[in-house]
N, C-alpha and C positions, 0 to 999 in steps of 0.2 A: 056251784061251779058247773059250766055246761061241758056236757063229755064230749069228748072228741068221735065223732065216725071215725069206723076202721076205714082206710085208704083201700081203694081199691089196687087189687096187683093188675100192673100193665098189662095190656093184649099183648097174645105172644103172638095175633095171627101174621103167618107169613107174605107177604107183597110180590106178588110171582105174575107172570103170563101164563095165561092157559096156553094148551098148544097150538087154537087154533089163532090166538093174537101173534104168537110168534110163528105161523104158518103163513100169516098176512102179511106181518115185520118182512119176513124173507122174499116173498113176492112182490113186495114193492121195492125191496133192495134190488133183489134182479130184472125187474121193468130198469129201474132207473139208471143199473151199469149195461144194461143193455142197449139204454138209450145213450148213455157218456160214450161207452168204448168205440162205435163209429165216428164220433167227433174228437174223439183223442186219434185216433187212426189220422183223419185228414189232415188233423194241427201236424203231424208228425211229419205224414209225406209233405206237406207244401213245404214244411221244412227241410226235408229232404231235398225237396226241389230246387230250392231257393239255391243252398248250400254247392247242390251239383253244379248249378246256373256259374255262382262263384269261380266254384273249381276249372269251369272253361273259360269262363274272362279272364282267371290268372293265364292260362296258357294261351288264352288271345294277348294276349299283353306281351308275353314270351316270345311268339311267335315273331309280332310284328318288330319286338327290342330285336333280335336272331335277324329279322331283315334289315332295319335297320345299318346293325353294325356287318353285315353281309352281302349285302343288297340282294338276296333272295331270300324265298323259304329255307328252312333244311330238308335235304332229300331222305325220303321215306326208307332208303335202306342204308346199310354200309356202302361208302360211294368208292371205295379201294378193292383193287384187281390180286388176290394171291400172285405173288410172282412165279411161284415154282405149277403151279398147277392152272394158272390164269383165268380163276373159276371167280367171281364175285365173293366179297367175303359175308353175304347174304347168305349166301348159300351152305356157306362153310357152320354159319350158326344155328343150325335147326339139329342137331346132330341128338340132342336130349339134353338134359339139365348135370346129368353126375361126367360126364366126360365130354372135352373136347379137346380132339389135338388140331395143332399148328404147326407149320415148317416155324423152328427154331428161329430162323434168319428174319423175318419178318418184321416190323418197326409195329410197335402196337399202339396205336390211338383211337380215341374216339370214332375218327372216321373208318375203324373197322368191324368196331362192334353197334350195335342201337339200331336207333332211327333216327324220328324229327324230337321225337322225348329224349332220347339221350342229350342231342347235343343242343335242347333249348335248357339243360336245368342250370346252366351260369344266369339262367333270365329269371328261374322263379329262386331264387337263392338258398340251387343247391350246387354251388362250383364245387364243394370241396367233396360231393359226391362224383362229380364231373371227373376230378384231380385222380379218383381212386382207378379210374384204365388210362389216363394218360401219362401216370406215373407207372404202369404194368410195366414189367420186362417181357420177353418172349417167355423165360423160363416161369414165370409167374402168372402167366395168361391164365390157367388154365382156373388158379387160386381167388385171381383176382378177379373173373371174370363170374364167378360162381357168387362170388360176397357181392357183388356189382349187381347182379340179379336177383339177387336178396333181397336187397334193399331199395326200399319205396318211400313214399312221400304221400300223404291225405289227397296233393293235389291229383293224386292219380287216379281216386278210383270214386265213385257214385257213392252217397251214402246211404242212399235206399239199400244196399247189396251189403247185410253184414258179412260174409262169407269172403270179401276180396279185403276186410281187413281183418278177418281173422283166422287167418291160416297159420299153421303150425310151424315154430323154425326149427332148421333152416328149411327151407321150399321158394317158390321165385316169388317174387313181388310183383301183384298183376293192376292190370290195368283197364279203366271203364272205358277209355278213350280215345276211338282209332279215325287216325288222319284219313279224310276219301283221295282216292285214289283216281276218279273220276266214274262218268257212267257209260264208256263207250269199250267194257268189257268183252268180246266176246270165244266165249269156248275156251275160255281157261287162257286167254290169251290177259296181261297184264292193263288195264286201264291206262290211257297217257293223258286224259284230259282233264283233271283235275288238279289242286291246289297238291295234292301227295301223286302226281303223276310217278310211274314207277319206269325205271331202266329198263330195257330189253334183255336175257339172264345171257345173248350172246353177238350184244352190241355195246355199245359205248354207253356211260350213265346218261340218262334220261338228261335234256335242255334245265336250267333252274328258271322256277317260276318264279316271275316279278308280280309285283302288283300291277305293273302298266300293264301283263299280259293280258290280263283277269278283264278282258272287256266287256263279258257279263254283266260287271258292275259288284263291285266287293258286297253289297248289300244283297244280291243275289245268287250268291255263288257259298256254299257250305263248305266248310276245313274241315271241322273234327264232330264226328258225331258218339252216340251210346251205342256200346254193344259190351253185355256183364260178361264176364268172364264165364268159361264153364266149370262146369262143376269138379270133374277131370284134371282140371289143371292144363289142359291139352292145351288149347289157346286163352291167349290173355295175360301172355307176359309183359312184362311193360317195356322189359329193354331188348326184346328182342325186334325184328321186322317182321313184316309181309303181313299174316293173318293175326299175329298177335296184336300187332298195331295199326296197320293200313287196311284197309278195306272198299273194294266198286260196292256203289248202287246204281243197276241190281248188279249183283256176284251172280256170275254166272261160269263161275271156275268150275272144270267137272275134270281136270286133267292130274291131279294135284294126289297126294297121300291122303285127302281127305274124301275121297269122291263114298264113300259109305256115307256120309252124311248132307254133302250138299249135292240137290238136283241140279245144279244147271239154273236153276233159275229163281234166284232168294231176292224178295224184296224187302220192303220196311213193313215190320208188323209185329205183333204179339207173340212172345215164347214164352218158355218156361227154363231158367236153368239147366235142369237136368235134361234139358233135351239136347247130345251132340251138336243136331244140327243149329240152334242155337247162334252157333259160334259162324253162320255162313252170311249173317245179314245184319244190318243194322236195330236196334230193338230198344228198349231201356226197361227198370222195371218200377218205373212209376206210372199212374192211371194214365191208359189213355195215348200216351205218345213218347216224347223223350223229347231231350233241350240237343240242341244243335249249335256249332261257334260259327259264324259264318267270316265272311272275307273281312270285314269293317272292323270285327272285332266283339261284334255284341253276339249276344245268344238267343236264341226262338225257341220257344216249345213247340213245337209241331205235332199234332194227333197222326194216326198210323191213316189217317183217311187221306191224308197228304201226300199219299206214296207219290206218287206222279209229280207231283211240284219237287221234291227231294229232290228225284229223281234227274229234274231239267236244272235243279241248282247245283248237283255235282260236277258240272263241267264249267272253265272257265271261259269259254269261249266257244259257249255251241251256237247261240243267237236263240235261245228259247224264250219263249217270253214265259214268265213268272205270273201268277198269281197271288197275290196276297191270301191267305189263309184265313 
């Protein structure tokens, strides 16, 4: 009988990388997230982009239902006169966020509080946001006007800017997207030639623009452009007027509660958030430029090298001639 060999006992040796294979492992991991994360970055903004582009066709959309059933635009401020102090009730709303009083006697609707955003949200369907100051009482102004500015909608704000939707509550609900006012601003004097042309703060409210006015030609002539909120909270309310939502290119307002921050002379170009000034000009903070809704209803991207053509589409009727970009 043949004897069996003893079996050998198993290698116990261990199957490991030396350090410098996982030194190589690691370097070619960071070559290759190095090389992903810039194209994860552009997948994101052009999505971003896309998204914001959206966000303004819904309020082109708005705009034009609002004329439509109106037959103008909406005027860029509260369009009603305080009776006891016969002050515009624009003015009456900049007072700060935790307090505002009102003569008791006063009838409260829409048209005393907002802007063009207030009284287009029956068009992106938000009436029953709408319902919440039409239903105020005098004695409730103050309650309802406070939860009224609270409360926002996607459609308002850029998605490039996580910071305008994620603010803390209560705090006001801001907004990426202010109506022009036109470009024939000068000295702090209020813009009248654009599609947000504003009232004079001690004449009668500004004429309402039609679209026959717009003889520019609606494809030439810009409504609502980007500018992020700041960082502050300071401007960039959505349901308030003036700087928080309308805005001349260029602003050349130097007369204002703001003058530490704007020179007199703010064009379209590149900022930073946390820069006050910021808030004095039109901007966005995607590569490059910012999308724009014009009169027709559609949206451009425009690069900041474009200052100048902006510039000649902010008015509805200056007779510039345009450039295509």
């Amino acid at each position: 009988m043949q004897s069996r060999r003893p079996l050998k006992p198993p290698r116990l040796d261990r199957l490991a990388f030396t350090l410098i294979e996982l030194l190589v492992v690691i370097a070619i991991i960071a070559v290759l997230v190095g090389l992903l994360l810039p194209a994860v970055q552009k997948v994101r903004d052009a999505a971003a982009r896309v998204q914001c582009q959206n966000n303004l066709k819904q309020w082109g959309v708005a705009l034009h239902n609002y004329h439509d059933a109106r037959g103008m635009f909406p005027p860029p401020r509260p369009s009603a006169l305080d009776p006891v102090t016969n002050v515009w009730w624009s003015d009456r709303m900049t007072s700060g966020y935790a307090v505002f009083t009102f003569p008791l006697s006063y009838p409260v609707s829409t048209d005393n509080v907002g802007g063009g955003s207030t009284l287009c949200l029956p068009y992106i369907e938000q009436g029953n946001l709408f319902k919440t100051m039409e239903a105020a009482t005098p004695a409730t102004l103050n309650t309802s006007f406070q939860s009224f500015l609270s409360t926002g909608t996607k459609l308002l704000v850029c998605p490039s800017d996580p910071f305008a939707t994620g603010l803390p509550s209560p705090g006001p609900a801001l907004t990426s997207y202010l109506g022009v006012t036109g470009n024939d601003e000068r000295d702090g004097s209020d813009a009248t030639n654009g599609v947000f042309a504003v009232h004079s703060r001690s004449a009668s409210p500004r004429k309402p623009v039609r679209l026959t006015l717009i003889t520019d030609g609606t494809s030439n002539t810009v409504v609502v452009g980007e500018r992020p909120p700041t960082r502050d909270q300071r401007f960039g309310w959505w349901a308030q007027s003036d700087t928080d939502n309308i805005l001349a290119h260029p602003n050349r307002d130097v007369t204002r509660d703001w003058t530490d921050m704007c020179n007199g002379n703010e064009y379209y170009r590149r900022d930073v958030p946390t820069n006050p000034a910021s808030a004095c000009h039109y901007w966005s903070l995607h590569a490059g430029g910012a999308n724009w809704l014009l009169a027709d209803g559609s949206v451009r991207f425009v690069s900041y090298s474009a200052a100048l053509t902006i510039e000649k589409m902010a008015s509805i009727g200056g007779g510039e001639v345009v450039n295509p970009e």
